[in-house]
C-alpha positions as CSV (number, residue, x, y, z in Angstrom):
1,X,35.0,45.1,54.8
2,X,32.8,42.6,52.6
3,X,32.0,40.4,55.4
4,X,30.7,43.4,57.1
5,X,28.6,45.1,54.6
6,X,26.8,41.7,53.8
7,X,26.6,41.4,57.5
8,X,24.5,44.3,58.0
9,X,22.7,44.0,54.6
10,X,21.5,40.7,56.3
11,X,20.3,42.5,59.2
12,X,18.3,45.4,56.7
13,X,16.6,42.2,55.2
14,X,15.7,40.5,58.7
15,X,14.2,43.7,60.3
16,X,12.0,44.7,57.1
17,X,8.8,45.2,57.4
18,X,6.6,43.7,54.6
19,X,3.3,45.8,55.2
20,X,5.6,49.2,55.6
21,X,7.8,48.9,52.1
22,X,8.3,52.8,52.1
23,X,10.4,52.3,54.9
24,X,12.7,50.5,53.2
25,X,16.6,51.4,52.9
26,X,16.5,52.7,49.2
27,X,18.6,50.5,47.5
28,X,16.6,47.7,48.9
29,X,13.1,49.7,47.4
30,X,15.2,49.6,44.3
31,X,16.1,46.0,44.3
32,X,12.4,45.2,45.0
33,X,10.8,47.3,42.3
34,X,13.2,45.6,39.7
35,X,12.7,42.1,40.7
36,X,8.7,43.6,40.8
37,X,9.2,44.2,36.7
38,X,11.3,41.2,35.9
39,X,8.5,39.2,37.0
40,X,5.6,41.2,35.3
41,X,7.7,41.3,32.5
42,X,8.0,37.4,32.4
43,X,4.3,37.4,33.5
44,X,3.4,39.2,31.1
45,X,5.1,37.9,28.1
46,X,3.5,34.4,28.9
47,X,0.1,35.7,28.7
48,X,0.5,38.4,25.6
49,X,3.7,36.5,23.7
50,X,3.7,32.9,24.3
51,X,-0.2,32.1,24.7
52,X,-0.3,33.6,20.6
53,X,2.8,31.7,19.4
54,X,2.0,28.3,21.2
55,X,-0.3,27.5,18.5
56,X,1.8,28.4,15.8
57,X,4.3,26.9,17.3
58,X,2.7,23.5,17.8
59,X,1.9,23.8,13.9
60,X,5.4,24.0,13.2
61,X,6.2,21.0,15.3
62,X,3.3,18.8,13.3
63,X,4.6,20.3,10.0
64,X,8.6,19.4,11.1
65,X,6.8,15.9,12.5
66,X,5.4,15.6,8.8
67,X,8.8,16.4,7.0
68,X,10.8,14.0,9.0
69,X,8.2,11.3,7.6
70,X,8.1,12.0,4.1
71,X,12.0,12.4,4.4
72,X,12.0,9.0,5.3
73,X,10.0,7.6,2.9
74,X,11.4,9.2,0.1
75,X,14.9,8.3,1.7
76,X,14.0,4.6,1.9
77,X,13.1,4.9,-2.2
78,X,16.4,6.0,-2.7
79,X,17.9,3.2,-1.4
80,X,15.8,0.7,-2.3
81,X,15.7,2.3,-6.1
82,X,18.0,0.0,-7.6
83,X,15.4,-3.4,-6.3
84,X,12.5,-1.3,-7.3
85,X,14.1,-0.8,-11.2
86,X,14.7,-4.4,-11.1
87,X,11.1,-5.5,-9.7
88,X,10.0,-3.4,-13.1
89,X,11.8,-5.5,-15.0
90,X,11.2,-8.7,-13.8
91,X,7.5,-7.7,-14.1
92,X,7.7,-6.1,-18.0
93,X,9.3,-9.9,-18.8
94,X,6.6,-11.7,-17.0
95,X,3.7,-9.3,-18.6
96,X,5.6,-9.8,-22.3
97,X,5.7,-13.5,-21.8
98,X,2.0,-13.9,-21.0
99,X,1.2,-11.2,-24.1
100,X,3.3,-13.7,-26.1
101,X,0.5,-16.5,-25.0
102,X,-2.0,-14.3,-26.5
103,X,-2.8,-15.1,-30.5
104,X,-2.9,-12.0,-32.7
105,X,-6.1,-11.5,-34.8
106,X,-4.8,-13.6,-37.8
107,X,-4.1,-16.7,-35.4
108,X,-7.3,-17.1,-34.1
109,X,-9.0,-18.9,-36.4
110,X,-6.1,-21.5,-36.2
111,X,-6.2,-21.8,-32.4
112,X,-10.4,-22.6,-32.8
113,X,-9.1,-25.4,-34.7
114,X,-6.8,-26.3,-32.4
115,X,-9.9,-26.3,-29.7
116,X,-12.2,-28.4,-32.0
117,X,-9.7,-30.7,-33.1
118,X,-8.1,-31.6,-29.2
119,X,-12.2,-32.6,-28.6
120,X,-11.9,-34.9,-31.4
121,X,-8.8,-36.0,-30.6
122,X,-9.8,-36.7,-27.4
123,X,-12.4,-39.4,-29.3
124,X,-15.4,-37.0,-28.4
125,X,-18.6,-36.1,-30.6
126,X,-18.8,-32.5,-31.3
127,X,-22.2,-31.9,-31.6
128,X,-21.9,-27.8,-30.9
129,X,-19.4,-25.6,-31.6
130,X,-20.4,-21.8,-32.0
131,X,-18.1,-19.0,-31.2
132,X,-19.5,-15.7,-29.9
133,X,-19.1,-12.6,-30.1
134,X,-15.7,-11.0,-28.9
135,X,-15.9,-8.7,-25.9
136,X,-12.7,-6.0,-25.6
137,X,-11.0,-5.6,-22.2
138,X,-8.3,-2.9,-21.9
139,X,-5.6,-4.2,-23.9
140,X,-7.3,-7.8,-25.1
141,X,-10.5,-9.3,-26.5
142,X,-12.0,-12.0,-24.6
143,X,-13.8,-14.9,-27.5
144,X,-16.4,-17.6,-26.0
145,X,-16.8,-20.3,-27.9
146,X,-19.9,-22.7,-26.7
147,X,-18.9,-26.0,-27.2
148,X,-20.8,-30.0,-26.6
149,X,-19.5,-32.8,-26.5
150,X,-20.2,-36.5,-26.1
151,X,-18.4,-39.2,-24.9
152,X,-16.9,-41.2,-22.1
153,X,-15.7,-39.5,-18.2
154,X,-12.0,-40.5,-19.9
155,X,-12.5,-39.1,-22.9
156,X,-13.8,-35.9,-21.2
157,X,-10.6,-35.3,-18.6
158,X,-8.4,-36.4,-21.7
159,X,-10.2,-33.6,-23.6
160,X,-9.3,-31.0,-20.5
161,X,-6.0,-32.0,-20.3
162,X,-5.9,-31.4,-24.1
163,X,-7.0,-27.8,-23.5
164,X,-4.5,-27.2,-20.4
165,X,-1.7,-28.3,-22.9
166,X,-2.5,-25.8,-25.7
167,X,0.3,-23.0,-26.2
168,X,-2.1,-20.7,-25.9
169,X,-4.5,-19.5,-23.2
170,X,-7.8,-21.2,-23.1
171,X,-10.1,-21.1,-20.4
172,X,-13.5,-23.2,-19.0
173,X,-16.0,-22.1,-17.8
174,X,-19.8,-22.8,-17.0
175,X,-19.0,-26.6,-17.1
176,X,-21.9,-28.6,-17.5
177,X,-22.2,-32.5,-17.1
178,X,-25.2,-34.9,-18.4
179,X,-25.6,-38.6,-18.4
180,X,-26.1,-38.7,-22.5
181,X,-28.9,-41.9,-22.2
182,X,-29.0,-44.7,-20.9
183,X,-25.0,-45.5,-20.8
184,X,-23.9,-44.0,-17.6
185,X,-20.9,-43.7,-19.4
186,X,-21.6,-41.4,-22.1
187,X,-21.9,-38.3,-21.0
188,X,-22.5,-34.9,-22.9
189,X,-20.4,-32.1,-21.9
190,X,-21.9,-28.1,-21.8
191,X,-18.7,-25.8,-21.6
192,X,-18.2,-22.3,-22.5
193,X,-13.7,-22.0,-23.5
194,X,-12.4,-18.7,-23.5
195,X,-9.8,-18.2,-25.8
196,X,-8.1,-14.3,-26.1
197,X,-6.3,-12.2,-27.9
198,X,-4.6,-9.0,-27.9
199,X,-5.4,-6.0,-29.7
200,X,-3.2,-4.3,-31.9
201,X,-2.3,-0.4,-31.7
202,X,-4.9,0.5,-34.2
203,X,-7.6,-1.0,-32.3
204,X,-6.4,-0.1,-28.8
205,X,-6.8,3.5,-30.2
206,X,-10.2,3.3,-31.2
207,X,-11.0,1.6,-27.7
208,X,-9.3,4.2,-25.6
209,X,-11.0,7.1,-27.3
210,X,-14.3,8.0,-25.3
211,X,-17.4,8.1,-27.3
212,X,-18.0,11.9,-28.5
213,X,-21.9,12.8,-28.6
214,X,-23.4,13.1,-31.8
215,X,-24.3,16.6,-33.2
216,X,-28.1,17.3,-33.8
């Protein structure tokens, strides 16, 4: 009985006329007008649905795109929290040992002895040596101290080394070398050393503080 009634709807379908649809057995008209809407419907939705939520949609795959990043950034500084504690640590001890190789204001006139008397050690004549005014960084003051010398090439690099040896941080700079005379070997030595210092709370205050215009 179902082999014959597809057999013969089949043969509806074969002998249908395309440009004569009102002809059409009526379940057949029926089928066709639903399949019609199905499609118009899907047609439709494309153009009036989809077309407005495709941008909003590709916004929410950028944002989920964004997520997923910072997700695993912030997951890779969860695991890697414990090194990152222990970097800061290893760098607090290296930044308190170099503080430690700064004077305090009450050693510095000790440490511009220190400077004078490795020259002299060092067998050189001190014919200049004039310290300048400090200049305040952010948590140290930087003091040049313009210094000459005479003396031998030796005497000079035993002078240097002198310096380099010092407990606490000295630096050259603006180096300046003269044939002193006739004696090619005496020689008279321009420098400018650098010594610093750090400043104490009191004065780091005072040097943080912007400066407030004056009232007229």
């Amino acid at each position: 009985m179902n082999l014959k009634m597809n057999t013969n709807l089949l043969e509806d379908l074969r002998t249908l006329d395309p440009r004569e649809p009102g002809r059409w057995p009526l379940p057949i008209r029926i089928g066709a007008c639903v399949l019609w809407l199905v499609v118009l419907t899907v047609i439709l939705g494309y153009f009036f649905v989809w077309s407005n939520e495709s941008p909003d949609l590709d916004r929410y795959r950028q944002e989920e795109q964004k997520l997923r990043q910072e997700f695993r950034i912030k997951h890779s500084q969860a695991v890697n929290l414990d090194v990152y504690k222990q970097q800061l640590a290893d760098i607090e001890r290296s930044f308190g040992a170099l503080l430690r190789e700064l004077p305090g204001r009450t050693e510095v006139p000790n440490l511009l002895v220190d400077i004078s008397q490795t020259g002299l050690g060092a067998g050189l004549s001190e014919k200049l040596f004039q310290p300048g005014p400090e200049v305040k960084r952010d948590f140290y003051a930087e003091l040049p101290i313009h210094i000459r010398l005479s003396g031998s090439y030796h005497q000079l690099g035993q002078f240097v080394s002198g310096i380099a040896a010092l407990p606490r941080i000295v630096t050259l700079h603006d180096i300046q070398i003269q044939q002193d005379g006739k004696d090619y070997d005496h020689l008279t030595l321009d420098v400018t050393a650098k010594t610093y210092r750090y400043l104490d709370d009191s004065e780091m205050s005072a040097f943080s503080k912007p400066n407030k215009p004056k009232g007229r």
